[in-house]
C-alpha positions in Angstrom: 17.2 31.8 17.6 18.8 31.0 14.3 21.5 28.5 14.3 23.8 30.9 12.1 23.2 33.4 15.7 23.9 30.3 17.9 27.0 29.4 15.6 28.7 33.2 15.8 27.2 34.4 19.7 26.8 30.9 21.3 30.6 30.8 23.1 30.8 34.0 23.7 27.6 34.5 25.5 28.0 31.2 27.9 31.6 32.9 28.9 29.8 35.8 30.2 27.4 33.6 32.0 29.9 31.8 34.0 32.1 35.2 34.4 29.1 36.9 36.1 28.4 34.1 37.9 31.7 33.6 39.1 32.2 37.4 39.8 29.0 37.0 42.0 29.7 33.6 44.0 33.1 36.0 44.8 31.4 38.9 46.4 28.3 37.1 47.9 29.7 33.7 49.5 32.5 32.4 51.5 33.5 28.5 51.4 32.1 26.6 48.5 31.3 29.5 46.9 34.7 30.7 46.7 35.4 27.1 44.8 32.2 28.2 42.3 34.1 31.2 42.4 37.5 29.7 40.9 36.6 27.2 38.7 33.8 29.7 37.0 36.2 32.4 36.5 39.0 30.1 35.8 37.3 28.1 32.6 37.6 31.1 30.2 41.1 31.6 31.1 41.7 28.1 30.6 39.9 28.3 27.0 41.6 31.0 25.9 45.1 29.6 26.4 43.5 26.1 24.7 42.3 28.7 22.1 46.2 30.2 21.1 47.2 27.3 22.1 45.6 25.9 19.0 45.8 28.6 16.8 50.2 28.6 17.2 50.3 25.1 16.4 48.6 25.2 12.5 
């Protein structure tokens, strides 16, 4: 892969990593899954707030 594809796809593409896995760790498991569960799902939430966050403050 080019680093120009890595540069533009890179974020997006680990964010729908750790969605499906947190999405998955929901429906399959109980207990620690559940904790996979909420910190998977809740690290793109959290980067989009950091993101306009950011952006507001320029």
């Amino acid at each position: 892969m080019s680093p120009a594809f890595l540069r533009l796809w890179g974020v997006p593409i680990l964010l729908g990593i750790l969605t499906t896995i947190g999405l998955l760790a929901a429906l399959l498991g109980d207990g620690v899954w559940d904790a996979v569960s909420g910190v998977t799902l809740a690290i793109p939430v959290l980067l989009a707030i950091w993101h306009s966050l950011r952006k507001q403050g320029r």
